[in-house]
N, C-alpha and C positions, 0 to 999 in steps of 0.2 A: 592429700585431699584432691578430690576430681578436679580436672579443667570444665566450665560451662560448655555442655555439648553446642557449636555452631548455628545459629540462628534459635536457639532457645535461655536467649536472656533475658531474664525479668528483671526490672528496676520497681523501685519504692522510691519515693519525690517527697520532702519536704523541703517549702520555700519559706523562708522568715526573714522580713527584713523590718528597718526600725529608722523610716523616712514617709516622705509625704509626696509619696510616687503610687501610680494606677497600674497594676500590667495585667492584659486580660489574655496573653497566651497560653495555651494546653498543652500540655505533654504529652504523650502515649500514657493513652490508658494503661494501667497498672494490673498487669491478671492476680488472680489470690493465691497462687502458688507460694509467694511472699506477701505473708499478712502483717498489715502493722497493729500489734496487739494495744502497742500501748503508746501516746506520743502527750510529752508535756512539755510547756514550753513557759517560764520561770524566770520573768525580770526585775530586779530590786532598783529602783530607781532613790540612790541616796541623794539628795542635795544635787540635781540633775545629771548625777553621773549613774548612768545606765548599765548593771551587770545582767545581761543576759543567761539562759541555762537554754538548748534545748535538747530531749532526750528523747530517741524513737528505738522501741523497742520490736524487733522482728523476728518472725520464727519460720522456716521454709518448709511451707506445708506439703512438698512434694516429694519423690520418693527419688528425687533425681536432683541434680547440683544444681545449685540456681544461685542467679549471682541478685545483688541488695545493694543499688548507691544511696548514697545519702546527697542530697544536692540542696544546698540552702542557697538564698541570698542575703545579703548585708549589707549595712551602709559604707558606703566610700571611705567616710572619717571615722569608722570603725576600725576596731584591731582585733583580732583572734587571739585570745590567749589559753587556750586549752581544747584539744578535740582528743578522743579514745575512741576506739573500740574493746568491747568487752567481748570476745568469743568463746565459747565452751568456759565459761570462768578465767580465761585468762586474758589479761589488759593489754592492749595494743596503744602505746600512746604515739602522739604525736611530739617529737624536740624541735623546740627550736633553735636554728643557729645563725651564724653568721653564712651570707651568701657561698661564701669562697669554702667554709666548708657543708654545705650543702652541696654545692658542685662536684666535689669528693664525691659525693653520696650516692648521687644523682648518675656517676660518671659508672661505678662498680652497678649499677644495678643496669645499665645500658648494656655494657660488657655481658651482662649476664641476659641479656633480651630482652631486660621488662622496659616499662615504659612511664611517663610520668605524671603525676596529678595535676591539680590545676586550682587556680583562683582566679576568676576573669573578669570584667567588666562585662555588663551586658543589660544595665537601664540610668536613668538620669541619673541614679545616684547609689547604682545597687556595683554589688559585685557578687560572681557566684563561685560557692564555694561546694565542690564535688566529691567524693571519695566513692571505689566500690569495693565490692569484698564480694568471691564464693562463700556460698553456704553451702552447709550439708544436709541433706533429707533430715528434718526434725532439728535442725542445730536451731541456738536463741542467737542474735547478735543486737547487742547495745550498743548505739551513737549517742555519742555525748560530745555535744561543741558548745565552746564561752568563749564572747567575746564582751566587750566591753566599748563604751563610748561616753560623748561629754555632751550631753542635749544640748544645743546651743538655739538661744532665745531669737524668733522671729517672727518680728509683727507681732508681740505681744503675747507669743504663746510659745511653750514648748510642746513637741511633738513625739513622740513615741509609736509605733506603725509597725505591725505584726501581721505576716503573711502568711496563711497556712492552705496548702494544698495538699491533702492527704492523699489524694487521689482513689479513695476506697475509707468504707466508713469504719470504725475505729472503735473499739468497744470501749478502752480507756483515753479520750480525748480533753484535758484539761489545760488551758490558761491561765495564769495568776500573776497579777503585776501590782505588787507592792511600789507605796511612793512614799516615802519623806520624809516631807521639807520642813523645816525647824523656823522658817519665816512664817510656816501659814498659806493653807491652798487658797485664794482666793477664788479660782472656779476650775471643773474640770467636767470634760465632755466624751462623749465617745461618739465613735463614727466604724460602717462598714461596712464594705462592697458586697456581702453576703449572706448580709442577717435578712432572717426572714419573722416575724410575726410568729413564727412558732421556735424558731430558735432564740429569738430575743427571751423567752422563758426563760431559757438558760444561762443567762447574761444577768450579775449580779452585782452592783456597786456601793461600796460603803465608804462613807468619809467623814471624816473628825477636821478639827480646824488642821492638824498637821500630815494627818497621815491618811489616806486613800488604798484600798484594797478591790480590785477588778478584779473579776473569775468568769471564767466563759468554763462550762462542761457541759456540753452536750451529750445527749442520750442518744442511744442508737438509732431511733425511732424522727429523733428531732434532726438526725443529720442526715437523713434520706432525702433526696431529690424525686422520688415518685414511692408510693408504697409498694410493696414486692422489690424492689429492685433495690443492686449495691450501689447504683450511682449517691454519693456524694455531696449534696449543697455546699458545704463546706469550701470555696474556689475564691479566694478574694483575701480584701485587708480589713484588717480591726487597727482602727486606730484610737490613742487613747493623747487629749490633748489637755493641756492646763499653764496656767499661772502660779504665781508667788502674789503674798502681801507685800507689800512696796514700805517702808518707815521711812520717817522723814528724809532720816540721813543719805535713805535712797539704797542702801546697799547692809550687805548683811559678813559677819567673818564667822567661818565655823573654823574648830578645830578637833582634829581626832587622831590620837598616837604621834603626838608630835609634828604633827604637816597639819596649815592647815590653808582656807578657801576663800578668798576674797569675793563676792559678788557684788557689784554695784549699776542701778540702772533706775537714776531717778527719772521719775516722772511728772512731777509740777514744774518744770522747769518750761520757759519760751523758745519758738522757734527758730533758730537763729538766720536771718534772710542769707540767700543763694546766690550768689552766678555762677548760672551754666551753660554751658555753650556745649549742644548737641551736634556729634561730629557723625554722620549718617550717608555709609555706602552706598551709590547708586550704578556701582558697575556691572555689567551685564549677563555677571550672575547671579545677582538678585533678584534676576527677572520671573514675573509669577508670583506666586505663592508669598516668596519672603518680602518682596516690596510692597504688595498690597497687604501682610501684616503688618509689618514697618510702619507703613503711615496712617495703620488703623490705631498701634500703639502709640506712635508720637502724639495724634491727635487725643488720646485718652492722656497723656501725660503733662503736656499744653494745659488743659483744663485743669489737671491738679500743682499745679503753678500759682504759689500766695502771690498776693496782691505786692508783697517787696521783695519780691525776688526780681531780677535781672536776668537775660537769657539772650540767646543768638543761636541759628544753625547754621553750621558745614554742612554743604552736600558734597562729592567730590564721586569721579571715576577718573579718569585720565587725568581731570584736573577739580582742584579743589575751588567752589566757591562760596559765600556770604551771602544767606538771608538780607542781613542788614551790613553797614558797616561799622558799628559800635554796637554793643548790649545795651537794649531796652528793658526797660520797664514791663513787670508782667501786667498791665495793664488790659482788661477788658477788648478792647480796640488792638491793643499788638497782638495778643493772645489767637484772636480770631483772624488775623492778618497770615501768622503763624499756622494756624491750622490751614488756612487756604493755601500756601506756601506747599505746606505737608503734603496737600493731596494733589498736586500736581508732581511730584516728585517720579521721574520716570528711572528705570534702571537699563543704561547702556556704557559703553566705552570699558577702560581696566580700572587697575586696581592702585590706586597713587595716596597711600597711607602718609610718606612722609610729611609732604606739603600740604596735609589736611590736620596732622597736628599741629605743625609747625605755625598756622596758621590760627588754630584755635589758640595758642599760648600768647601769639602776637596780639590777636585781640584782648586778652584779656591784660596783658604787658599795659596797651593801651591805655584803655581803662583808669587803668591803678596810677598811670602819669599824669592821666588829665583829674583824677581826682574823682573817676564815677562811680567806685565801688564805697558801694555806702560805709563806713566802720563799723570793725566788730562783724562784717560779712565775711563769707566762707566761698571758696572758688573751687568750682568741679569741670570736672572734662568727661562726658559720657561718650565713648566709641564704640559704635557698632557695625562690625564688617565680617564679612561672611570669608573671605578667603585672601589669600596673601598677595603679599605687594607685588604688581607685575611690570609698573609705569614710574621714572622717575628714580628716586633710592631705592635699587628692591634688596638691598642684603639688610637681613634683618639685627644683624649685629649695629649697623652702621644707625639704622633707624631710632634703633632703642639710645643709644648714645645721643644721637640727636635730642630725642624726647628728654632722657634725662635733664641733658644741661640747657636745653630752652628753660622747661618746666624748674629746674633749680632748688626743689622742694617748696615751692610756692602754691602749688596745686593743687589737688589731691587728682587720679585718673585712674576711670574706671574703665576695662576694657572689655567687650560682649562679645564674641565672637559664635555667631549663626553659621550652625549644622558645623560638618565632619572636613571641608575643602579645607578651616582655616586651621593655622598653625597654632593650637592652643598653648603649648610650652612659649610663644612668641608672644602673646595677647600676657600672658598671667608675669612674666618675666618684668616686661612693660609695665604694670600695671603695680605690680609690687615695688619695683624703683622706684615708683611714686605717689608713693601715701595713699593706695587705692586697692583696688581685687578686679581681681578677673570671672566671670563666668560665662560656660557657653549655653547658647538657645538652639534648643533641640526642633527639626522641622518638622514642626506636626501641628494639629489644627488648633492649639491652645499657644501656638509662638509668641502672639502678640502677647497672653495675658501673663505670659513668662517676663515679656519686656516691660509691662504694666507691672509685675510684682518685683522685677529690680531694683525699677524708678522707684517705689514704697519705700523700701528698703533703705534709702539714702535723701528722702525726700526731706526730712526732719531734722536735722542735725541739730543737737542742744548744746554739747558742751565743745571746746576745743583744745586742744595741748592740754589732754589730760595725764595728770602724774600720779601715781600711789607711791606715798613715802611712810615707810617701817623703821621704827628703831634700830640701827646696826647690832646693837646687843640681842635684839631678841631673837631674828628671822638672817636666813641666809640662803641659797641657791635658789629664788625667787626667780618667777616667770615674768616675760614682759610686763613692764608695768608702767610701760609709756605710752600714749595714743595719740593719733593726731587728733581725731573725732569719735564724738557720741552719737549713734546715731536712736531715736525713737524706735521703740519697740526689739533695741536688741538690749545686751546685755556686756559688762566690758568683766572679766574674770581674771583674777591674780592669784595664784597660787604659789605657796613655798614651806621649806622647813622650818620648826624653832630650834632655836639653837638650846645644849643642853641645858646652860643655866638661863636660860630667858624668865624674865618677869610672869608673874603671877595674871598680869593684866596684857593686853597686846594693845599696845597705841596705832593707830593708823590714820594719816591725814590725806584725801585726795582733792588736789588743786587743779583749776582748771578754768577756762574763760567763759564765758556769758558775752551774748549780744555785746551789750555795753559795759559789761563789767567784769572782774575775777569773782572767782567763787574759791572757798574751802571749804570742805566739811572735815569734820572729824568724829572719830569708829574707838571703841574699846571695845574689846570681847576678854569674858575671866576663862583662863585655859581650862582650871578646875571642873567651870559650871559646864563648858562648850564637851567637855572630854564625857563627861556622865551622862551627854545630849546622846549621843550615837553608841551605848550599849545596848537598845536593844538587839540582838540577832534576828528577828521576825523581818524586821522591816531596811535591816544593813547589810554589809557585806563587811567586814574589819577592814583595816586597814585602805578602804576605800579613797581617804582624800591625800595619801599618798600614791596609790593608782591613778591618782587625777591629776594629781601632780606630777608625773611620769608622764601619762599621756598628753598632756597639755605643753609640756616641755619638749618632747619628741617632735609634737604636732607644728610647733613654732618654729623647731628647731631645721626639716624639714622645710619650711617655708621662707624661713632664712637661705637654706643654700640654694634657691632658686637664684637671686640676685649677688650671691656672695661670689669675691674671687676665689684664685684658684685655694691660694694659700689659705686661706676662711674659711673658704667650703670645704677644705679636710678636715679642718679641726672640729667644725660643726659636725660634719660626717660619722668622725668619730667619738664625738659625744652622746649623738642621737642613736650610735649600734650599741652601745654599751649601756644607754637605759635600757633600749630595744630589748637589748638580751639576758639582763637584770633583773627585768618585771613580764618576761616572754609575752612580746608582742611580735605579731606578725607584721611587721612595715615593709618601705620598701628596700631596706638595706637588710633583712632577715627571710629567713622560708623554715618552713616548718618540715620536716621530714615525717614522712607519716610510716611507722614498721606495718608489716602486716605477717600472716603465720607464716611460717616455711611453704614454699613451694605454691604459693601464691603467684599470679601471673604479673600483679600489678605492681611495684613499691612507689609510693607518692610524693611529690613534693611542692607544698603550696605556699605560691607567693605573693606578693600584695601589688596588683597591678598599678601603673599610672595614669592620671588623666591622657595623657597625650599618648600614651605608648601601642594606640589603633588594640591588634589583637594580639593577644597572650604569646609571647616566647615560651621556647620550654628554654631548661640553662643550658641548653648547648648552642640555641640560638633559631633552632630549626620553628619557625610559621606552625603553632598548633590547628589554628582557627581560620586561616587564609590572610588575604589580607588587609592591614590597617580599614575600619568603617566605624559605620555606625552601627548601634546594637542592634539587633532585629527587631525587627518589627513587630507589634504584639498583632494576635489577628484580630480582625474588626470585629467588634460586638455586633451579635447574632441580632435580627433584626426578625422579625415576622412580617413575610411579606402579602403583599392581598390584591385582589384584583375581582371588580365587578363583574360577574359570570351572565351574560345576557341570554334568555333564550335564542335559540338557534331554528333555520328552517334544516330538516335534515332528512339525509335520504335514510331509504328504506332500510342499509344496514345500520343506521344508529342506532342504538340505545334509546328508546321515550319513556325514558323513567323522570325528567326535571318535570314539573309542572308547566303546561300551555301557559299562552297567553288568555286562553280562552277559558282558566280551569274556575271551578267555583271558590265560593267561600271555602279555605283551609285548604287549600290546593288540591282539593278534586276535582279530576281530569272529566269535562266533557267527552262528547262520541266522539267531537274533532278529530280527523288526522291531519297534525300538522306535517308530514311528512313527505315531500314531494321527491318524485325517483330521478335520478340526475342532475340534482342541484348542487351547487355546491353551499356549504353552513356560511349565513351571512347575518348579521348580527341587525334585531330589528332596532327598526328608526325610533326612537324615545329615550327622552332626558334621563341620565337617573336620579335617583332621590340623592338630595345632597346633604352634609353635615350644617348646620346651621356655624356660627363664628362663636357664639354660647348659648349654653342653655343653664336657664334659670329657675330652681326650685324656689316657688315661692311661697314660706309661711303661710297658714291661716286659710286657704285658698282651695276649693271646691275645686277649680280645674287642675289639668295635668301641670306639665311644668311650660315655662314660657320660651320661645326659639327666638334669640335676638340676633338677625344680621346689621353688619354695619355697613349703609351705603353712603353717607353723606360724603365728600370730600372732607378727610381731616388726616392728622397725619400721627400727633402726638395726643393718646385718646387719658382722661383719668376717667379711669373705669370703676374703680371704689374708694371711696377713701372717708376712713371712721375714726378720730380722732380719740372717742373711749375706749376702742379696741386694739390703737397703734397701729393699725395696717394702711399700707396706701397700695394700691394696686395701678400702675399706668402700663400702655401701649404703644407701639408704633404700626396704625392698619395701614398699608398698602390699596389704596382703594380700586386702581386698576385690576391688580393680582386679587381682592377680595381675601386677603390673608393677614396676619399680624405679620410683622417682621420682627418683634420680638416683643416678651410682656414680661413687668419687672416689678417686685413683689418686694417691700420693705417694710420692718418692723422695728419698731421705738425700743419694744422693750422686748427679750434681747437685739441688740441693735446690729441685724443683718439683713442682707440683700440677696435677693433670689432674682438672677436675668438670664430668661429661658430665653433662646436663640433655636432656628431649626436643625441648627452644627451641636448645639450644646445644653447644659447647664450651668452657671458661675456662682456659686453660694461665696460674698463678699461677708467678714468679718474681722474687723479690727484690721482694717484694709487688706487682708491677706485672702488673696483669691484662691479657692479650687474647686477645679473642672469636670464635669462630669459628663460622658455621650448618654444619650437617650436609652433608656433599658439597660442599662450600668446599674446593678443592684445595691440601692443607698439604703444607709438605714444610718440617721447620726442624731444625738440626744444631749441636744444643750437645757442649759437651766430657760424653765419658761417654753422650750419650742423644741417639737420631735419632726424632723426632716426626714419621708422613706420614699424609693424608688424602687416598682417592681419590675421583672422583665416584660412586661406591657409599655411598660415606659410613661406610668401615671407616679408623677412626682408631689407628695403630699403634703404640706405644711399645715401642720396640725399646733393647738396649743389647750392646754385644760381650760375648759370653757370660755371657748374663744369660737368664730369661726372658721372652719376649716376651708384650706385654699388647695382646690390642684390645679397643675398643670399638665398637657399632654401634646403631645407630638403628634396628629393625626396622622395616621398610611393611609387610611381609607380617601373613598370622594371628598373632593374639599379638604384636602391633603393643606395641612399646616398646625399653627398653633392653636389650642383651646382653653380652653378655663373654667375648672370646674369651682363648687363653692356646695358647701355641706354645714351642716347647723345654720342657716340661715337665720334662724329664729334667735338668733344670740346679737344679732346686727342691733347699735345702738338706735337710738331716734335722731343721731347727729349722722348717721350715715349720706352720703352724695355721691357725685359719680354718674356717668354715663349708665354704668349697672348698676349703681347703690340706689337709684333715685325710685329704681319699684319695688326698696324694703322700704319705702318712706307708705304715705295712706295712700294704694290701691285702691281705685273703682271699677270695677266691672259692669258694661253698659249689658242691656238685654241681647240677645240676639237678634241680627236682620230678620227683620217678617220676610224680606225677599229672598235672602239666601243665607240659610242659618248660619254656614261658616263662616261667617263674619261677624264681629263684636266690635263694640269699643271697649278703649281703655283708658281712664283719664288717671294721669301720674300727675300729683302736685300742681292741677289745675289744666294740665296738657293733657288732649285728647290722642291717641295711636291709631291706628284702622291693626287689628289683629285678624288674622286669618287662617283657618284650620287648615294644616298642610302636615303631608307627608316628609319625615325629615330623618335621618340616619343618628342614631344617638352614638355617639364617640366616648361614651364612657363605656361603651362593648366592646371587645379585641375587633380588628380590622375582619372585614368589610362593614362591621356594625350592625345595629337591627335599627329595623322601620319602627318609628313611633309618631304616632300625632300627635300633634301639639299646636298649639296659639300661636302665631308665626309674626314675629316686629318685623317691622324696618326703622331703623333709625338713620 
């Protein structure tokens, strides 16, 4: 087979991954020399364990070699367990093996000049997986990769998230994601950066109380980005999100082929109170960007602080100091005390990690002596620091040993480490010695609400020293099934084998603490009825919850040898390569060896990168990608940008095609020449028409619609709020700048929040934040409420006879926030508000005898002066159009 002639490579790109991440960068457009005919993308989600299929079919429609990668991405905590290619009829698989013989592999085909494949890291939570192959003029070639993962429950939801970028439209384009769950869906939603109103046609959901069926196929037609042209809409995420029904007992046991799945995550249970002592870097490289996040986030997490929780903060750089000297009371008054605390927080000096934990454990030591910590409370250590120790103890061996035996297992510690400077294998090491996790916060404009969604995360604790106890006779090579903490809204999972002659019935009891008291419950499941549960094939995979059981043991196993000695961590070691390569997963102790035909230039071999390990090695050691960073940078969503075009005085060679100032009705030009010879273009003196702050259609009403600006002094405005309808709408106006600083949109029923900022949008539910920029194409469809975003950047909140609410970013004059509102006529008779108060009884006065444009207008007894003016309507794309209308002040 031909070598790809030099500078005539074509690629074919598809991305899929299966997390709750945004990336808005482009590839190289894709020419059609390689068409992708057919591409389907096929997830079975059993009892939250996730089997992915995707298969892209291509054919090389040129008369010349053309080479065809396949490049996906994937989740982190994912595994790869099957890729192929199919060429001329014949199958190219991929083996997996053990590193060391991979190396072998790897080594012979170096020898022979090729070169090697790849798995990398390259977003919050993605890794990319690449392979390429020549093709022949007319040859077909089939990709076929499965991987598999364990949704794991947060804030109340699990999450599923499919990335397709076909880069050219696709004549066979299908989706299909099979769910379930044998508890019962309780709710399920969809969400996605790229639906559009005519692709949502193509978008179809069905669900029963257990089982759910998603299909996306698009038509040729619906996946066009302009008519005539190959461009593509198709550039974005489909995410598919849900629940389980919760039973008393709180948790559920499946079993199928002998393995089976413990789930448990109740939720009546109380909150059990806190102390926490917030340990927070202020050395001087956190200066900018990440300290004015910092203590935009503490300040957001301050306030989500119950009334019996306890708390105190470390600040430290060179040296560490105390807010206070003992943990207070989250009290009203400290609370607020604390947030003032926060916002003076400056960042200078180094980096002196020891004697900042060292420090938080003494305090809390304290505490427990003099008798402050309430009983039956729970103690945390939150740390967040951007970069390693430079001041004081800086060997990081020396540190963690410190930490250890201060803390003594008394603790739990949780370790944050901000952007790519810190040592993250240091932070997660730390942080697993002692009853806690590690994660890092990536630097980008959503950091804070990253530090805001960790805080969530751990804010609830319900249960403590929890246990699951099984029969010895029935169950054996069971997975952790110890905990220190439950926390709200996740999920705590036990999986294992039944032994041959196990009971007909599976007993299982989990024990565990309460505020003030012990708890048990107890679980049977009949193997008989559980095994008959999971025959159908439509909706499973076989032998799935022993693939769960594999992965979940790997997965722990794994996270064990981060803190294990030496002698532990081989035995671990090699426990975890021999499920690894039993049930072919790609981890980090295996790599996949990918054959390709003879005479191929490339032979592959892909392996499972780590958190810390910067950029991809190949196995010989050599830097594929440069060196150790952070992933690239997605490019910034495409903006439309606008600028008032003023008449100009202009000499004689200009162009006088704009219309004078002097032109008639509909812009015809007088005799005028405005043209003067040797001047130079100077833009004339006049205001121009500006956007009003909103505009308001109003029901029933002979006039246009009404221009409301807001001038009074105020700061925090409610603008709507209808208690038939569930909506509250408030503000924050800037009355100097004459702009919103931001307006926040929440609903009763379903219970979410919408807080547009000029940086953003933050759609809040079931405390779980996600972020969205301006003209980021949304489109997400929960029960009760449809949320869409076009590249205009007008954000919708729509509900079935309901009012409809937008929002919008203005570019134009009077550049900021706006607020649109549509069905007005649906507004109850309990509506109020700054804005609601002119759907209440409207009068309209006559007109001045002395100058018509003025009226009155009595609202609810209160008289306005309204006056006819020219005003920019902001529901047009930038620069707007001129409309008149009834002009307020309030």
């Amino acid at each position: 087979m031909k070598t790809p002639a030099p500078g005539r490579i074509h690629s074919i790109v598809l991305v899929l991954l299966s997390l709750a991440v945004l990336q808005t960068s482009k590839a190289q457009k894709v020419q059609n020399d390689i068409d992708i005919y057919s591409l389907t993308v096929d997830s079975k989600v059993s009892s939250r364990f996730a089997h992915t299929v995707i298969t892209s079919r291509v054919v090389n429609k040129a008369d010349a070699v053309r080479e065809a990668t396949f490049q996906m991405e994937l989740p982190k905590k994912a595994f790869i367990t099957n890729f192929s290619m199919v060429i001329d009829g014949v199958t190219y698989p991929g083996n997996i093996k053990e590193k060391a013989a991979a190396q072998e592999q790897y080594s012979a085909a170096v020898a022979r000049g090729e070169s090697a494949g790849l798995v990398r890291a390259t977003g919050r939570k993605t890794e990319q997986f690449q392979v390429s192959v020549s093709v022949a003029p007319a040859a077909k070639v089939t990709f076929e990769l499965v991987y598999e993962e364990l949704l794991a429950r947060h804030l109340g939801a699990y999450e599923l998230l499919l990335k397709v970028r076909p880069q050219q439209l696709v004549k066979h384009l299908q989706m299909d994601i099979h769910i379930f769950e044998p508890q019962g869906i309780s709710f399920l939603e969809t969400e996605s950066t790229f639906m559009t109103n005519k692709l949502a046609e193509a978008l179809t959901t069905s669900q029963n109380k257990t089982k759910a069926h998603v299909r996306f196929k698009p038509t040729l037609s619906q996946q066009q980005k302009y008519p005539e042209k190959q461009d593509t809409v198709l550039d974005g995420s489909f995410i598919v999100r849900y629940d389980v029904d919760r039973p008393l007992s709180g948790g559920s046991i499946q079993i199928e082929n002998g393995y089976f799945v413990h789930y448990f995550a109740p939720d009546s249970l109380s909150t059990i109170p806190k102390n926490v002592i917030f340990v927070i870097d202020k050395s001087g490289s956190m200066m900018g960007r990440k300290i004015k996040q910092t203590r935009e986030a503490l300040i957001k997490i301050l306030d989500d602080l119950s009334p019996h929780d306890q708390f105190d903060l470390i600040s430290f750089s060179s040296e560490a100091t105390t807010w206070k000297p003992l943990l207070v009371p989250a009290s009203t008054e400290n609370v607020n005390e604390a947030k003032s605390y926060a916002t003076g927080i400056q960042a200078q000096g180094g980096t002196n990690i020891n004697d900042a934990m060292l420090m938080a454990v003494q305090l809390l030591e304290k505490a427990n002596q003099e008798e402050l910590l309430p009983e039956g409370s729970i103690t945390l250590i939150i740390l967040l620091t951007d970069g390693d120790p430079t001041v004081g103890e800086t060997n990081p061996l020396n540190i963690q040993k410190n930490v250890r035996k201060a803390i003594n297992g008394q603790h739990s510690l949780f370790c944050l480490g901000f952007g790519f400077d810190v040592s993250y294998a240091f932070l997660e090491k730390m942080a697993l010695e002692n009853g806690g996790l590690a994660r890092r916060i990536y630097e980008d404009s959503d950091s804070a609400l990253q530090l805001q969604d960790f805080y969530q995360e751990v804010a609830n604790p319900l249960m403590t020293s929890v246990a699951f106890e099984y029969p010895s006779n029935a169950v054996e090579s069971v997975t952790q099934d110890t905990f220190r903490v439950f926390f709200k809204g996740s999920e705590l999972v036990v999986a294992g084998k039944l032994r041959e002659q196990s009971p007909d019935v599976l007993l299982a009891q989990i024990r565990g603490q309460l505020h003030r008291e012990n708890i048990t419950y107890m679980m049977m499941s009949h193997v008989a009825e559980q095994e008959e549960m999971f025959r159908s094939p439509k909706y499973i995979f076989h032998s799935f919850i022993e693939r769960l059981w594999a992965y979940l043991t790997i997965q722990q196993l794994l996270e064990q040898m981060v803190s294990a000695l030496d002698a532990e961590k081989q035995a671990l070691e090699a426990r975890a390569l021999s499920l690894s390569l039993s049930y072919s997963f790609v981890t980090p102790l295996t790599s996949m060896v990918i054959t390709k035909p003879e005479g191929q230039e490339q032979s592959q071999v892909a392996e499972k990168p780590v958190e810390d390990g910067g950029g991809l090695k190949l196995l010989n050691g050599t830097p594929l990608f440069g060196p150790p960073g952070p992933p690239a940078a997605a490019s910034p969503f495409h903006r439309m940008t606008s600028r008032l075009v003023l008449p100009e005085l202009m000499s004689p060679l200009a162009p006088a095609s704009a219309p004078s100032p002097t032109s008639g009705p509909g812009g015809a030009s007088h005799d005028t020449d405005f043209r003067i010879k040797g001047t130079t273009p100077t833009a004339l003196p006049f205001a121009p028409v500006q956007a009003p702050s909103v505009i308001l259609p109003l029901p029933g009403q002979s006039v246009d619609r009404l221009c409301v600006d807001l001038r009074r002094p105020q700061e925090l405005v409610n603008l709507l709020s209808d208690p038939d309808q569930g909506v509250e709408v408030t503000g924050h106006f800037e009355t100097a700048k004459a702009r919103f600083s931001w307006i926040e949109v929440t609903f009763e029923n379903p219970q979410v929040q919408i807080h547009a900022s000029p940086e953003h949008v933050v759609m809040t539910r079931n405390r779980r934040n996600s972020a969205y920029k301006w003209k980021e194409t949304l489109y997400s469809v929960m029960p009760g409420l449809k949320v869409t975003m076009d590249k205009e950047g007008l954000l919708l909140l729509s509900r079935p006879d309901r009012v409809t609410i937008g929002l919008l970013f203005w570019d134009g004059p009077g550049k900021g926030l706006r607020l649109l509102l549509q069905n007005t006529d649906r507004f109850s008779s309990h509506v109020s508000g700054t804005l609601g108060q002119f759907y209440q009884d409207v009068l309209w006065g006559p007109l001045d005898t002395a100058d018509d444009s003025k009226r009155t207008l009595k609202v609810q007894g209160r008289d306005y002066s309204a006056t006819r003016e020219l005003k920019l309507d902001y529901q047009e794309s930038p620069p707007g159009k001129e409309i008149s209308c009834w002009s307020v002040e309030l």
